[in-house]
N, C-alpha and C positions, 0 to 999 in steps of 0.2 A: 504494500500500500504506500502510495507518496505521501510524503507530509505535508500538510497543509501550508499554506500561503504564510510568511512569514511579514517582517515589517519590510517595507516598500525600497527595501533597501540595497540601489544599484553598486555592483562587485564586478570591478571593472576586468581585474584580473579572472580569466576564463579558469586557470586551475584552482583559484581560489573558490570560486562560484560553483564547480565542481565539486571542490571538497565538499562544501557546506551541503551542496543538497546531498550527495549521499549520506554525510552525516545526519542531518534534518531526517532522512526517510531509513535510516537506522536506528535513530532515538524512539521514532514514531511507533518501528515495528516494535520494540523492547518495550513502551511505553503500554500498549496494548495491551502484550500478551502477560506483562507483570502484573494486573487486573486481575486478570481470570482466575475464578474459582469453579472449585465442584459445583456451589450453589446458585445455582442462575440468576437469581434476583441479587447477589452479589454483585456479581459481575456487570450484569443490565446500569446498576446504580452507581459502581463506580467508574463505570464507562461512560457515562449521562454527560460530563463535562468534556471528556474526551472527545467524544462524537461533536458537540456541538463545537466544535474548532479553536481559534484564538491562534495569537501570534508567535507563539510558542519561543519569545523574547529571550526566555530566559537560555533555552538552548543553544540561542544563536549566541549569546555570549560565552557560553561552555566550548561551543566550536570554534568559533575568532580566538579565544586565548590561547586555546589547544595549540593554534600555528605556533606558537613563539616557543612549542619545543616539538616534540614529534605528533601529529596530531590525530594519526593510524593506531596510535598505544591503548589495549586493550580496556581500559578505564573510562576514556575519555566518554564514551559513549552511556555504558552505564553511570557515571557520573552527570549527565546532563538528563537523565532520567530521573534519578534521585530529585537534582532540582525541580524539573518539571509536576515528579509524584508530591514534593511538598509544597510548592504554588495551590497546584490544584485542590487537596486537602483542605489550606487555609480557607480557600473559596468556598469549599460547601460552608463549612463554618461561618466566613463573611454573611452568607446567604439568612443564616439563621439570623443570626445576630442584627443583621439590617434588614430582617423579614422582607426581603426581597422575593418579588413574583417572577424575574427573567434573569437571565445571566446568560452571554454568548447569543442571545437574540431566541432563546429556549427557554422554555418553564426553569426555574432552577428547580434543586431537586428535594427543597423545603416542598414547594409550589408544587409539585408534580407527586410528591409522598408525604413527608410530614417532617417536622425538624429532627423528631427522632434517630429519622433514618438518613437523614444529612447529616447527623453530627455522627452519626457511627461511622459511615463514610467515608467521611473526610478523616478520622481515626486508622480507618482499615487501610486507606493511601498513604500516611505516617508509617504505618508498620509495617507495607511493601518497602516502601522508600528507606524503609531501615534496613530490613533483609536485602536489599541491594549492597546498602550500604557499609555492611561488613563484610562482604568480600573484597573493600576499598582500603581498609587499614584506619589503625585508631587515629593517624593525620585528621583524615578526612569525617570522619565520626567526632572528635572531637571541634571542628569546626562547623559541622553542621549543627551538632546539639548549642555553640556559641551564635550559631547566626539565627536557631529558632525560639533559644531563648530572647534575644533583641529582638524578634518577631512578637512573639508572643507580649513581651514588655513595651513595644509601643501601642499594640493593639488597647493593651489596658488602659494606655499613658492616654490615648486617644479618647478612651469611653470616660475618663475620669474626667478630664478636664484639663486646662491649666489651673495649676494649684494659685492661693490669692498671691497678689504679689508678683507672680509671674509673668514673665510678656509673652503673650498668646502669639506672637508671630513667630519668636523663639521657640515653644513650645509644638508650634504646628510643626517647623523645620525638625526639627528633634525626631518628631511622633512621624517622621515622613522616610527622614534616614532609617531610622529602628522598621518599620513595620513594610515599608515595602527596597530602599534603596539596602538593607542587608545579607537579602536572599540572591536581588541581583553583582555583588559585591562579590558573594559566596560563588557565583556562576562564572566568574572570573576566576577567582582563587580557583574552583576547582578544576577549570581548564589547560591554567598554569600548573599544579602540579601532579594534576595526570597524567601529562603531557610531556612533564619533565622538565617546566622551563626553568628558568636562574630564580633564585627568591627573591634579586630586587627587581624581575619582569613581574613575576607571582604581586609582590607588593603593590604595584605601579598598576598592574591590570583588576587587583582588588578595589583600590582606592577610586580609579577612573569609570570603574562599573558601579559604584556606587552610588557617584556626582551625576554620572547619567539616569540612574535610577530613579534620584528626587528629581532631576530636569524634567524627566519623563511625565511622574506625577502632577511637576506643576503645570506641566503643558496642557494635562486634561484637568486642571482646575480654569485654565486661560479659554481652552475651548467647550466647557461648559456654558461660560460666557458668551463666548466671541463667534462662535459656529453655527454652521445651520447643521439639521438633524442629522444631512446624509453624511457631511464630514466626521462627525464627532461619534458617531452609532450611536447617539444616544438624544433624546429630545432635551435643545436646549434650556436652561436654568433647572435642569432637576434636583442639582445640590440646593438651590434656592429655594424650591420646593420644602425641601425636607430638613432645610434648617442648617444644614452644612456648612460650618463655615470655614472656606477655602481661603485661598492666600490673598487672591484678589478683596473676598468683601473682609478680610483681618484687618489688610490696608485703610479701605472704608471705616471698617468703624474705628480707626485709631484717629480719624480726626476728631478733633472735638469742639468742632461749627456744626452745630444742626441743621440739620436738613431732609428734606424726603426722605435719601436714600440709604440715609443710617435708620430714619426710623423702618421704612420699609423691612432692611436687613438686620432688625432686632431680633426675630427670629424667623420660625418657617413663613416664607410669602407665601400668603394667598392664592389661588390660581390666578382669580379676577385681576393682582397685581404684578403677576410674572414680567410681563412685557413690559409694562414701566420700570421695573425694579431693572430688568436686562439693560433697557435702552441706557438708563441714567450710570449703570454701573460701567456702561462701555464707553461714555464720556468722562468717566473720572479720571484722577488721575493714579487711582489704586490699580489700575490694567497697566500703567505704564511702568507700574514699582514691581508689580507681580514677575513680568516680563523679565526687566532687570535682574531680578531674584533666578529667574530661571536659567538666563544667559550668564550666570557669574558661577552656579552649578556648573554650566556646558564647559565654561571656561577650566574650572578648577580639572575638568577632564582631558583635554584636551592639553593643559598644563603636562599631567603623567604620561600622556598617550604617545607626545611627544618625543618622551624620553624613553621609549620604547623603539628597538631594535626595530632596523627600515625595510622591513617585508611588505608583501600585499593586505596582510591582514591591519598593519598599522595604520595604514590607510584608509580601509575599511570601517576601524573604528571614529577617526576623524569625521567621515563621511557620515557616520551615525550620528555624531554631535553634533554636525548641520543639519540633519532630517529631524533630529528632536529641535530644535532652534525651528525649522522650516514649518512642521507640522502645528505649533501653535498656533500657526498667524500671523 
């Protein structure tokens, strides 16, 4: 089976572009068949997210790092599976937690069974992604369990709040590295040293997959905003909806001039208010700080990437730092 469509992301070098899709359609096959149980409805349930697709992001940074040592070595692959089987996991979980009805443009699988059997789930993907993961070595076991404890610690940091005192923009940045830029980090590390490469490439490619990570994030806080439905997949101001507050309205409400569109973004908008709320927030000047936040992420990436050994994959990663910078807006 080929793997599905990855990010948009043109690999100028033909044998580099090579690698990646057979790697991409070897992760996919192992990705699969690591699911399957005796018990069918097992299987059906933790395949639910698999079927429905996604950009399987995080793989592709397991295979770009792999270049900077041998990228054929027998790890690398199951390696990018591990990541992908604990992404996925986290999601069912997500699911519950933000009673969410779709995910991948599909029922999620709260929506579709019950949280119950979502959070076992996404359990049962944890304990695949483990049993891969000791045929990996305690390196890599002990890294994983580091990067999904900072997983699991922003997720919290996230439902808590910022504590009083604290500056909530600092806060959001924090709760953004921990909870989604540490897994992608991880996708790095573990391509650098499955692969074999030097530990200050390993270093260089954990830190830059990171910076990329929250970039990423804040670009879908920018095009919540700033997008129409068909770019974004998702109908814009829905964070607004639901109360979420993103980088762009933290901006907003750190002014302290009254106005519409702080009171507006005091909490979830209305529906009857979306469209005001969007129009006003996209003339502010919190899109413009947002932005900057994201570009100084892109940069700190592209800082490390830099100083990474001048292959096709170096390149490649550069190239991603423009497409996350381009893809905002």
């Amino acid at each position: 089976m080929s793997a599905p469509p990855v990010v948009d992301l043109p690999i100028e070098d033909e044998r580099l572009a090579q690698d990646v899709a057979t790697g991409l359609a070897a992760v996919e096959k192992l990705l699969r068949s690591s699911v399957e149980s005796e018990d069918a409805f097992v299987t059906e349930a933790s395949k639910h997210l698999i079927e429905a697709g996604g950009k399987r992001f995080r793989t592709l940074m397991v295979l770009l790092a792999a270049q900077f040592g041998d990228p054929s070595a027998p790890g690398v692959v199951p390696g990018a599976v591990v990541i992908e089987l604990t992404h996925l996991g986290s999601l069912y979980h997500d699911d519950v937690m933000d009673e969410a009805p779709v995910r991948r443009g599909s029922p999620s699988a709260n929506a579709r069974w019950d949280n119950t059997v979502a959070i076992l789930t996404g359990d049962y993907l944890f304990a695949q992604a483990s049993d891969l993961l000791a045929d990996l070595g305690p390196e890599l076991i002990r890294i994983q369990a580091q990067t999904f404890s900072r997983l699991v610690q922003g997720q919290i940091r996230e439902t808590v709040g910022p504590r009083d005192g604290e500056d909530p923009i600092g806060h959001y940045l924090s709760v953004l590295a921990d909870k989604t830029g540490s897994l992608i980090a991880a996708s790095g590390r573990f391509g650098a040293l499955l692969s074999g490469a030097p530990a200050d490439v390993e270093e260089r490619l954990s830190r830059a997959c990171e910076a990329i990570g929250v970039a990423w994030q804040l670009g879908d806080d920018l095009l919540d905003v700033a997008s129409s439905g068909a770019q974004s997949g998702k109908t814009p101001g829905t964070d607004l909806r639901e109360g979420i507050k993103t980088l762009p309205v933290l901006y907003a409400l750190a002014s302290e001039e009254p106005s519409r569109l702080r009171e507006l973004l005091a909490g979830p908008v209305a529906e009857e208010d979306v469209e005001e709320a969007l129009t006003l927030l996209r003339a502010d000047p919190a899109m413009a700080q947002a932005r900057a936040e994201l570009e100084s992420w892109v940069d700190r990436a592209r800082t490390d990437i830099s100083g990474l050994p001048d292959i096709p994959a170096r390149s490649a990663f550069l190239a991603l730092c423009d497409y996350v910078v381009q893809r905002s807006g």
